[in-house]
Backbone of each chain as nested JSON, in Angstrom:
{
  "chains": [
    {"id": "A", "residues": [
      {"number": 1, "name": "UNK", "atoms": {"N": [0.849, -1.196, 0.0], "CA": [0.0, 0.0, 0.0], "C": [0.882, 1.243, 0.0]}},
      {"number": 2, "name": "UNK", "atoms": {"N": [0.548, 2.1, -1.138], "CA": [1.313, 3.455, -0.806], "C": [0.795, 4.525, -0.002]}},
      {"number": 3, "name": "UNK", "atoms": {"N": [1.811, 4.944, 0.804], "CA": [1.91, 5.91, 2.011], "C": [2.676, 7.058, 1.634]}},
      {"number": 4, "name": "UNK", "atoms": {"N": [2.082, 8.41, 2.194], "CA": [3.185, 9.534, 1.831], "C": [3.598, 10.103, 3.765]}},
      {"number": 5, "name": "UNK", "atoms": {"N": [4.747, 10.066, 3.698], "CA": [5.182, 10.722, 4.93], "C": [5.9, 11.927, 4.44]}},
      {"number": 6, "name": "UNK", "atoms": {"N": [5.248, 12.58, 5.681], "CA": [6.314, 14.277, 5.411], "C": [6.999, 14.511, 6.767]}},
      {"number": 7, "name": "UNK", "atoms": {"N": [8.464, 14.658, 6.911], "CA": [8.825, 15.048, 7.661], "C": [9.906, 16.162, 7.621]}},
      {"number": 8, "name": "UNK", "atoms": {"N": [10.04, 16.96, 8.85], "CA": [11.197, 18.072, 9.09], "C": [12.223, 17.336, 9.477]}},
      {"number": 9, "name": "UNK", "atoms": {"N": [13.488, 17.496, 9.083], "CA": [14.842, 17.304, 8.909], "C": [16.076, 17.947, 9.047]}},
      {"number": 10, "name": "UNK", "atoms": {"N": [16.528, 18.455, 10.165], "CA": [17.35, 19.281, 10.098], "C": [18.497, 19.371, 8.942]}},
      {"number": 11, "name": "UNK", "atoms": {"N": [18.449, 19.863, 7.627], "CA": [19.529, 19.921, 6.599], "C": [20.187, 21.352, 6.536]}},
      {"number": 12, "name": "UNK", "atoms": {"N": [21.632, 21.494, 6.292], "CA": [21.768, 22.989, 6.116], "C": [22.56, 23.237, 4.703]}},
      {"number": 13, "name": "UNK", "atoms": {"N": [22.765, 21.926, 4.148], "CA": [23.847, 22.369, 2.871], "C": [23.0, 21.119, 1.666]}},
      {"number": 14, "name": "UNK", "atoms": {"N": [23.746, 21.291, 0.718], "CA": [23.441, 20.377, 0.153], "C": [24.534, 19.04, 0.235]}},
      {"number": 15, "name": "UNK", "atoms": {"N": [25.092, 19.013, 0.861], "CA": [25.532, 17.804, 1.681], "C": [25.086, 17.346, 2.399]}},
      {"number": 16, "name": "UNK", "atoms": {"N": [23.877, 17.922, 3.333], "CA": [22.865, 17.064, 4.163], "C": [22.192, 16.809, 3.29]}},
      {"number": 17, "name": "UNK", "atoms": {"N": [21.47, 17.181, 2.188], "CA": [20.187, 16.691, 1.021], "C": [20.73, 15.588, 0.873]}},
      {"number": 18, "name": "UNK", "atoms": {"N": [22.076, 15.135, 0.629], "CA": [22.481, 14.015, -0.391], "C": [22.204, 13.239, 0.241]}},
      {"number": 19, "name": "UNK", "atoms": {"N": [22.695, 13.027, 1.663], "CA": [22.953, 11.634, 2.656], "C": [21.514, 11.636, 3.336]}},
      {"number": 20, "name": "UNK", "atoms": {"N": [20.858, 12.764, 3.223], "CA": [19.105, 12.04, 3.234], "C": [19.011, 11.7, 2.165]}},
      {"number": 21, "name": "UNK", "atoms": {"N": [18.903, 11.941, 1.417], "CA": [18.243, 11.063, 0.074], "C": [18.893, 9.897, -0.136]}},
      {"number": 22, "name": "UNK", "atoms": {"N": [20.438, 9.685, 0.079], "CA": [20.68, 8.564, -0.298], "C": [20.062, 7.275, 1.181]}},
      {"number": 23, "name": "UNK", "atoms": {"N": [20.258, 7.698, 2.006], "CA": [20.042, 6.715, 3.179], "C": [18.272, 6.816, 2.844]}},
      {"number": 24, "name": "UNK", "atoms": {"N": [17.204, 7.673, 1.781], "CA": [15.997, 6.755, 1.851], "C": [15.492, 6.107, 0.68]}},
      {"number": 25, "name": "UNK", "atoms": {"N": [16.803, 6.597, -0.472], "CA": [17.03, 5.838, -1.719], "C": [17.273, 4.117, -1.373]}},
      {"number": 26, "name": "UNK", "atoms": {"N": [18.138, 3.956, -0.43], "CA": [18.209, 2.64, 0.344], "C": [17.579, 1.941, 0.931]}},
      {"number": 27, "name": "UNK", "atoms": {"N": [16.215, 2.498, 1.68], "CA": [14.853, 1.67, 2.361], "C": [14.184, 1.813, 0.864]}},
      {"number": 28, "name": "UNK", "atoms": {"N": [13.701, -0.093, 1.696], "CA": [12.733, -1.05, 1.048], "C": [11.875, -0.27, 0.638]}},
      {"number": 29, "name": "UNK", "atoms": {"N": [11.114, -0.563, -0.307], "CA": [9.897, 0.387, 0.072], "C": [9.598, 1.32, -1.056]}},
      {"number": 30, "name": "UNK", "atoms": {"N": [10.466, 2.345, -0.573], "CA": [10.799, 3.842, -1.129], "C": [10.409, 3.63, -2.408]}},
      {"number": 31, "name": "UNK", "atoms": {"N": [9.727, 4.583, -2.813], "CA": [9.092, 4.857, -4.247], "C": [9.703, 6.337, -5.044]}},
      {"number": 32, "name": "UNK", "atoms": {"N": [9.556, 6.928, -4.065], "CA": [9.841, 8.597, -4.335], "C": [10.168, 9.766, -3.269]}},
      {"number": 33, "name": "UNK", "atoms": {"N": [11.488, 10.314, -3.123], "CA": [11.868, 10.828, -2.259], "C": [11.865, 12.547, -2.979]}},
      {"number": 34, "name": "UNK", "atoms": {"N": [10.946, 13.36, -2.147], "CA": [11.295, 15.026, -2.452], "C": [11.305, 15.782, -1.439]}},
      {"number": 35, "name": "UNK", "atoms": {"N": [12.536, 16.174, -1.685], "CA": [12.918, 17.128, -0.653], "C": [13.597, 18.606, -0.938]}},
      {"number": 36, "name": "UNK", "atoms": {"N": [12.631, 19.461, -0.275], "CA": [12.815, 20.63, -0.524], "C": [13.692, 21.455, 0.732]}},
      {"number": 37, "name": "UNK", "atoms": {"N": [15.536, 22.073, 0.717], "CA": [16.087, 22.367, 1.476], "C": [16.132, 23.272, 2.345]}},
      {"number": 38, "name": "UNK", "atoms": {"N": [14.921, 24.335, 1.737], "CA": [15.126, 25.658, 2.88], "C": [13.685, 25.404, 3.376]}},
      {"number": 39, "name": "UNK", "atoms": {"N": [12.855, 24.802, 3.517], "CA": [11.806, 24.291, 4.177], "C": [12.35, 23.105, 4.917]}},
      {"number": 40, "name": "UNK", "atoms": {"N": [13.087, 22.5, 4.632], "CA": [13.996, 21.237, 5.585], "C": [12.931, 20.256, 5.5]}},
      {"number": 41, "name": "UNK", "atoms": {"N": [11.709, 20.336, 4.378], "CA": [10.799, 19.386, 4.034], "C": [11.08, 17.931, 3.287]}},
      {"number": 42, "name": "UNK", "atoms": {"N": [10.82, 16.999, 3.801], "CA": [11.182, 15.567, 2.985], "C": [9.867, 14.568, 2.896]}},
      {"number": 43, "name": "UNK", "atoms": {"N": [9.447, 14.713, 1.87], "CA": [8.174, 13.554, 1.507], "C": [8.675, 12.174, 0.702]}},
      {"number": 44, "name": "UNK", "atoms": {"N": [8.438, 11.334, 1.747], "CA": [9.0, 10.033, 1.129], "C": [7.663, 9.109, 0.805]}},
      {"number": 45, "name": "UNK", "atoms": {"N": [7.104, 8.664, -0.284], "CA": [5.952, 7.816, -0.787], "C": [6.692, 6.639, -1.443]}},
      {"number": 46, "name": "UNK", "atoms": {"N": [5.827, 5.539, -0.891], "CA": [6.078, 4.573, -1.019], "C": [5.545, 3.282, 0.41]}},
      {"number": 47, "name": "UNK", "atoms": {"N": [6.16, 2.085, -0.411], "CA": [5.01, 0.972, 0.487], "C": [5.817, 0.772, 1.805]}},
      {"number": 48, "name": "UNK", "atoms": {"N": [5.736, 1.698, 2.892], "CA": [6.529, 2.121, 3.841], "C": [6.082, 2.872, 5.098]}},
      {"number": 49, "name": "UNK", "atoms": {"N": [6.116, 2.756, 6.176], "CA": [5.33, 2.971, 7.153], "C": [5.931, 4.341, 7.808]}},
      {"number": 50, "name": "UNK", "atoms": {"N": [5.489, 4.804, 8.624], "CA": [5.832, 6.061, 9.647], "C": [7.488, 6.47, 10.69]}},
      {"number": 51, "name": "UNK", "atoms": {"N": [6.622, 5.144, 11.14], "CA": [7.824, 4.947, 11.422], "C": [9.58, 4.357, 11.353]}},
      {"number": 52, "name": "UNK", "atoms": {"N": [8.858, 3.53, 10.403], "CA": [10.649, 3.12, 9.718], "C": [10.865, 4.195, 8.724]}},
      {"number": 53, "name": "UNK", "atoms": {"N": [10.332, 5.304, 8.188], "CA": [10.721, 6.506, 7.639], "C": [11.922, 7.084, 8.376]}},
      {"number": 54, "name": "UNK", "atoms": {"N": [10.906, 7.268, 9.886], "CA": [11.815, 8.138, 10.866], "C": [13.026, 7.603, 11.171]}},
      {"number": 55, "name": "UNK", "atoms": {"N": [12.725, 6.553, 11.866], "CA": [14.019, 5.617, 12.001], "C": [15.026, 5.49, 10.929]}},
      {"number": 56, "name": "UNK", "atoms": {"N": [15.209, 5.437, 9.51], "CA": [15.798, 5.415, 8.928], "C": [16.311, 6.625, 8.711]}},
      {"number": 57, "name": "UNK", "atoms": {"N": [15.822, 7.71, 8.387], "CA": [16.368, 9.47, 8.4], "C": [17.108, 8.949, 9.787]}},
      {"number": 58, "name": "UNK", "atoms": {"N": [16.528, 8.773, 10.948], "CA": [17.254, 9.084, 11.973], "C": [18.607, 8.247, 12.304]}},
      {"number": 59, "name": "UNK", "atoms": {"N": [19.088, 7.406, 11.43], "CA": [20.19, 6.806, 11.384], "C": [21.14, 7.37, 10.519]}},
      {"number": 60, "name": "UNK", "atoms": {"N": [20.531, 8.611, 9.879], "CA": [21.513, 9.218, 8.981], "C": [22.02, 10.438, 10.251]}},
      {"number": 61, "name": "UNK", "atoms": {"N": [22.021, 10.145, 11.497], "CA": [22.349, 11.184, 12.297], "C": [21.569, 12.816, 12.595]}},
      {"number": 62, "name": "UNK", "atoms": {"N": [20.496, 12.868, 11.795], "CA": [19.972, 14.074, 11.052], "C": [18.688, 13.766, 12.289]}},
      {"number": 63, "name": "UNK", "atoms": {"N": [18.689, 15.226, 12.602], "CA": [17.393, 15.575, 13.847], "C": [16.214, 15.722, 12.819]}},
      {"number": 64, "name": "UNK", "atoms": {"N": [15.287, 14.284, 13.55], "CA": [13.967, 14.632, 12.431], "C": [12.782, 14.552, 13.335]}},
      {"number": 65, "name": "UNK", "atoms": {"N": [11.735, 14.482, 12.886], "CA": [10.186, 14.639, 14.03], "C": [8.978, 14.594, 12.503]}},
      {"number": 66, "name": "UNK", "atoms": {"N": [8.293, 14.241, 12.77], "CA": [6.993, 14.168, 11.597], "C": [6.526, 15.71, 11.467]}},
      {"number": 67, "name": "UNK", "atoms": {"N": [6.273, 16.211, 9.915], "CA": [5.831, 17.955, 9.918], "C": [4.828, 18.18, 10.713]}},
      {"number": 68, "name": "UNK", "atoms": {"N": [5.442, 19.274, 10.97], "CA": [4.197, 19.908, 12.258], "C": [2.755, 19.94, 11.351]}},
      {"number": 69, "name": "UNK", "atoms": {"N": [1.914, 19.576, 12.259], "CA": [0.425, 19.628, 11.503], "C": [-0.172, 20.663, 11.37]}}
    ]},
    {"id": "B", "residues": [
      {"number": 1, "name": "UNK", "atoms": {"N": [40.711, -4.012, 23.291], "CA": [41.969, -2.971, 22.711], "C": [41.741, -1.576, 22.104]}},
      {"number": 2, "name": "UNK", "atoms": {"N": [42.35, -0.551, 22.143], "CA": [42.225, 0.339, 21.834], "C": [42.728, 0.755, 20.298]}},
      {"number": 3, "name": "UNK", "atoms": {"N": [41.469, 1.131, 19.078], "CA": [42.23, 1.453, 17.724], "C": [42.175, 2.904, 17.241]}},
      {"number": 4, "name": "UNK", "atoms": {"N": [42.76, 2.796, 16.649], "CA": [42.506, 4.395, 15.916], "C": [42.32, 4.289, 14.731]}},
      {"number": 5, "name": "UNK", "atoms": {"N": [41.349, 4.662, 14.39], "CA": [40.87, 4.512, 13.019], "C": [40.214, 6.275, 12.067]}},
      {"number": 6, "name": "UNK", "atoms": {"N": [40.442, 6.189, 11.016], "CA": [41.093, 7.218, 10.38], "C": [40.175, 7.479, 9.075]}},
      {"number": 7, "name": "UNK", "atoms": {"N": [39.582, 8.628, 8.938], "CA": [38.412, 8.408, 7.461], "C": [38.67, 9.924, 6.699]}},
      {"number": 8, "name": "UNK", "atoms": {"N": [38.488, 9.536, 5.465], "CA": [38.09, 11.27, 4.629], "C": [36.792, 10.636, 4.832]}},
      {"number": 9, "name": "UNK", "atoms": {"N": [35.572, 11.821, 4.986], "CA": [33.969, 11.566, 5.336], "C": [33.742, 12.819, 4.406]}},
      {"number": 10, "name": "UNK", "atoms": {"N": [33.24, 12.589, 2.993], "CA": [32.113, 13.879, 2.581], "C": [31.163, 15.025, 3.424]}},
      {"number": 11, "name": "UNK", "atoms": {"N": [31.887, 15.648, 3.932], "CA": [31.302, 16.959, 4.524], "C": [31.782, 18.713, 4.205]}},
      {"number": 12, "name": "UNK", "atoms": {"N": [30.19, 18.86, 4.015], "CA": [30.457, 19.925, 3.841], "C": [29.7, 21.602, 4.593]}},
      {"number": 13, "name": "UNK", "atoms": {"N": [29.919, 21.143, 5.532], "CA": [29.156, 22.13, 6.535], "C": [28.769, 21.496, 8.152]}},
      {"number": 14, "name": "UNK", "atoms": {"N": [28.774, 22.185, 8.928], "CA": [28.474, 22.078, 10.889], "C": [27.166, 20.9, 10.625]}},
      {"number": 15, "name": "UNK", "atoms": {"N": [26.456, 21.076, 9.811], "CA": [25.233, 20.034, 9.781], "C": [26.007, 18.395, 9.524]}},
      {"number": 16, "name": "UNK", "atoms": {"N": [26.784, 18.832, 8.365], "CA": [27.221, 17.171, 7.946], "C": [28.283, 16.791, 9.392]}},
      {"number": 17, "name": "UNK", "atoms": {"N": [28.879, 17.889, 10.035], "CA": [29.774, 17.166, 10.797], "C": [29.066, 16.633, 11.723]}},
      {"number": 18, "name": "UNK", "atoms": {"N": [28.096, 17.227, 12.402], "CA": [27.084, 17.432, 13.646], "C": [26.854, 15.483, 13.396]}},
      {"number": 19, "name": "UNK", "atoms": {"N": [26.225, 15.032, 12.077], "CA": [25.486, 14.134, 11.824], "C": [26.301, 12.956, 12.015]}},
      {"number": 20, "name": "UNK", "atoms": {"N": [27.412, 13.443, 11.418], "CA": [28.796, 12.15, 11.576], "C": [29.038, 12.073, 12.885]}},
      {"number": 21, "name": "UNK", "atoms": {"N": [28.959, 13.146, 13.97], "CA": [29.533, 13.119, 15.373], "C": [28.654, 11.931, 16.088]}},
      {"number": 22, "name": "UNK", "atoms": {"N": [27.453, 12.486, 15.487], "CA": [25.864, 11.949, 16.087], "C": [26.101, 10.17, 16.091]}},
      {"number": 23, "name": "UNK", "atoms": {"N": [26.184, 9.943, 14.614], "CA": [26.33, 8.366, 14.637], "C": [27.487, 7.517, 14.926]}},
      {"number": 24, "name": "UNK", "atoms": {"N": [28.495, 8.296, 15.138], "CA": [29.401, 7.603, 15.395], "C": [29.666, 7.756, 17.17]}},
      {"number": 25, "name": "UNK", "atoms": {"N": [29.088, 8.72, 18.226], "CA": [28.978, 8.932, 19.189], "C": [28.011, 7.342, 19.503]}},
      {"number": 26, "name": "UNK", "atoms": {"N": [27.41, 7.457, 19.197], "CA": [26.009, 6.244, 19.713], "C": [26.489, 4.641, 19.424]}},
      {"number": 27, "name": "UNK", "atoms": {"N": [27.665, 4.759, 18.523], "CA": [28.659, 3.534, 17.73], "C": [29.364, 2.692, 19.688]}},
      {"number": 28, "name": "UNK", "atoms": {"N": [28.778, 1.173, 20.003], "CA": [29.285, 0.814, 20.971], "C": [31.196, 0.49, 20.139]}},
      {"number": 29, "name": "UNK", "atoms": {"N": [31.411, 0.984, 22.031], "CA": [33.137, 0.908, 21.369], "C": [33.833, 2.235, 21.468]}},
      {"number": 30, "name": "UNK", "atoms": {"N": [33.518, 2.915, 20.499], "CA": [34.037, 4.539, 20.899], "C": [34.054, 5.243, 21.633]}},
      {"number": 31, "name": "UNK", "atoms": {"N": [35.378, 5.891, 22.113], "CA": [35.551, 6.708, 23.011], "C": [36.275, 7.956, 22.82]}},
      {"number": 32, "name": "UNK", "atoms": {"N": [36.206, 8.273, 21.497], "CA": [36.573, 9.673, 21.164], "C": [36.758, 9.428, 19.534]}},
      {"number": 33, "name": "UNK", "atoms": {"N": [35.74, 11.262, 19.256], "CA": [35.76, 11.342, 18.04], "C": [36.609, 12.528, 17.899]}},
      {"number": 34, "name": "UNK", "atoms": {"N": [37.326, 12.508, 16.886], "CA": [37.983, 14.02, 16.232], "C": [37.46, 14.179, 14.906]}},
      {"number": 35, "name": "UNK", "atoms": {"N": [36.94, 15.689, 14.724], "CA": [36.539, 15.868, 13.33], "C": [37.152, 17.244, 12.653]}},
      {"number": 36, "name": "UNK", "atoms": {"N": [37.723, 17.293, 11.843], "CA": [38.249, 18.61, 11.133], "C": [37.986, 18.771, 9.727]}},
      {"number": 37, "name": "UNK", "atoms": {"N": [36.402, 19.797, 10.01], "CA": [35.916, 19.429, 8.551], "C": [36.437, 20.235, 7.637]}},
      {"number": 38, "name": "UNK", "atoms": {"N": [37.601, 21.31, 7.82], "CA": [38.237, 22.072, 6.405], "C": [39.026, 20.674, 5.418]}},
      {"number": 39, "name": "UNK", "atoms": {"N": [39.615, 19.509, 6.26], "CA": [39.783, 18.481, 5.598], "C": [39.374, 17.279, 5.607]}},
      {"number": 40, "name": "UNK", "atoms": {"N": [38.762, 17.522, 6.169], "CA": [37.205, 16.254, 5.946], "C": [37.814, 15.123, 6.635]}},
      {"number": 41, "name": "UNK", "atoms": {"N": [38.507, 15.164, 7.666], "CA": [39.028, 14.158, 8.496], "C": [38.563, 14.074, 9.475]}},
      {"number": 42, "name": "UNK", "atoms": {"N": [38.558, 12.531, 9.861], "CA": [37.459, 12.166, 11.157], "C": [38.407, 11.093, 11.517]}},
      {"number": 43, "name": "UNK", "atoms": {"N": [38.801, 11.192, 12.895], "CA": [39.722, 10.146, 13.761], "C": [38.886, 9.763, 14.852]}},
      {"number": 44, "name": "UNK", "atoms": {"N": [38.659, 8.201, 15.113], "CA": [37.53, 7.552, 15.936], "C": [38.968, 6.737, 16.343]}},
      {"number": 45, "name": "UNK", "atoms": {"N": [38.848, 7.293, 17.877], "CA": [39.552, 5.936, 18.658], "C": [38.571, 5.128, 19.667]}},
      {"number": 46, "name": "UNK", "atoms": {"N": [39.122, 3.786, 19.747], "CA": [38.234, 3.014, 20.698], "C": [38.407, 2.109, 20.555]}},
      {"number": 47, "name": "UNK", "atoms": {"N": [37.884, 0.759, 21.098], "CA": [37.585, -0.484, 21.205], "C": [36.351, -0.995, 19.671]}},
      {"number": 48, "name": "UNK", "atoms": {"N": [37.07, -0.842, 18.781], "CA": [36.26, -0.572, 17.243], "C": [37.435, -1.173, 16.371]}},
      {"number": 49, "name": "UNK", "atoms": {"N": [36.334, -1.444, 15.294], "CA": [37.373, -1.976, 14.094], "C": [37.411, -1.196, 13.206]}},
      {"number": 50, "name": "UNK", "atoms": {"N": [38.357, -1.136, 11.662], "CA": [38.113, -0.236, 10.755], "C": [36.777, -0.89, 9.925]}},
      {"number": 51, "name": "UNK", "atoms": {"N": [36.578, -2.143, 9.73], "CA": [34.853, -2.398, 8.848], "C": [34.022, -1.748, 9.669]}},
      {"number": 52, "name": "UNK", "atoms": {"N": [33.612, -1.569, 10.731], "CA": [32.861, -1.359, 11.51], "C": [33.114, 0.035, 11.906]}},
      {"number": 53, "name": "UNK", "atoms": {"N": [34.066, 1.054, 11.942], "CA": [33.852, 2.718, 11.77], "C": [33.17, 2.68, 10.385]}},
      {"number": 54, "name": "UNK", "atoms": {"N": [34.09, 2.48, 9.15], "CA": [33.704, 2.565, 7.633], "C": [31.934, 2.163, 7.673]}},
      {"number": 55, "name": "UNK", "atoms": {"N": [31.545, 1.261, 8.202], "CA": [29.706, 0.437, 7.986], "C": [29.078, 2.093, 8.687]}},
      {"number": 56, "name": "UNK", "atoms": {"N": [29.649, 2.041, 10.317], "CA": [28.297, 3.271, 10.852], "C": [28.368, 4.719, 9.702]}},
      {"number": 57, "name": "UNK", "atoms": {"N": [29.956, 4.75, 9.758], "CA": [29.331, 6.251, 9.029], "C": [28.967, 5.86, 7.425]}},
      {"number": 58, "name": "UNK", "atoms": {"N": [28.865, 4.849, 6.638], "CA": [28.806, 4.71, 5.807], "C": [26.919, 4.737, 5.935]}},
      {"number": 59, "name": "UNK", "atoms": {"N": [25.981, 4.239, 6.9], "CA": [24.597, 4.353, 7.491], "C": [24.355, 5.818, 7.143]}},
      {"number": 60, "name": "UNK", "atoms": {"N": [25.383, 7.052, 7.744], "CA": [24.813, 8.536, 7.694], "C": [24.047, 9.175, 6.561]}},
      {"number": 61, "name": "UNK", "atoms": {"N": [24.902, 8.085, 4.999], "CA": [24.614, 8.319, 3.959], "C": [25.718, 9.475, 3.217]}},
      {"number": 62, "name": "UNK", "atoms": {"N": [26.692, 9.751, 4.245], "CA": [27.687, 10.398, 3.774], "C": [29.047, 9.416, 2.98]}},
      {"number": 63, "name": "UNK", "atoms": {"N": [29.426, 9.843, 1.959], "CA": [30.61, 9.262, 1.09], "C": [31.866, 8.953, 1.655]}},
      {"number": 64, "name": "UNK", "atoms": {"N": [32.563, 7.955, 2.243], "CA": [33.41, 8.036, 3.498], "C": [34.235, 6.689, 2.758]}},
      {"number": 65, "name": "UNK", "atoms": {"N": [35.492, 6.693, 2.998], "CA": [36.788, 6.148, 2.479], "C": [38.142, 6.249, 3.766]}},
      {"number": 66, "name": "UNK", "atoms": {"N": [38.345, 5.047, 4.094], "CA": [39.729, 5.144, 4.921], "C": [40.784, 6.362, 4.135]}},
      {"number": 67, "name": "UNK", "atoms": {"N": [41.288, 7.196, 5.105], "CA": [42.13, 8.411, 4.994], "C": [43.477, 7.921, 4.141]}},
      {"number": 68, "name": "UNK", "atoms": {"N": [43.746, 8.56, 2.815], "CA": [44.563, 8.074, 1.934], "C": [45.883, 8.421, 2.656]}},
      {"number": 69, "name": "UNK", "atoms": {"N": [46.545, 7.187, 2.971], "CA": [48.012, 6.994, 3.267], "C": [49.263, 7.526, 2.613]}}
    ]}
  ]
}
């Protein structure tokens, strides 16, 4: 089933964009990763749940939390 | 035993270092990180191997290579 998660990400260069995208280019799942850098916005869709989103950003060392509602 | 182990890590800004500090801080085994990101060098000493520095920060999603000799 496809799922869209949006979360905030602390990024400040485009050297943080890369190593998020690549660490969710790497989960199962992942269909489509967009991320926009001065919003620190990352929507990851695909057959992939909430929380292994987070968990996975959050192994890239990168302070994340689900977008504020 | 105590190793010292030695990396060039793709960074390019306080965010990418912050992220490398992050995962390799939480890495069982380590007991001190050095990072000097004008040359992208990162020295991890500890009770650690070099596959096993190279695997965590290689997780961050940052581009990371044992420090050319």
């Amino acid at each position: 089933m496809t799922e869209t998660v949006t979360l905030k990400v602390a990024m400040m260069c485009g050297g943080c964009e890369g190593a998020v995208r690549r660490v969710l280019n790497n989960m199962p799942g992942v269909q489509k990763v967009d991320i926009d850098l001065p919003s620190q916005k990352v929507v990851v869709t695909g057959d992939v749940t909430q929380d292994a989103v987070l968990q996975t950003v959050a192994k890239s060392g990168k302070k994340t939390e689900l977008w504020p509602q």
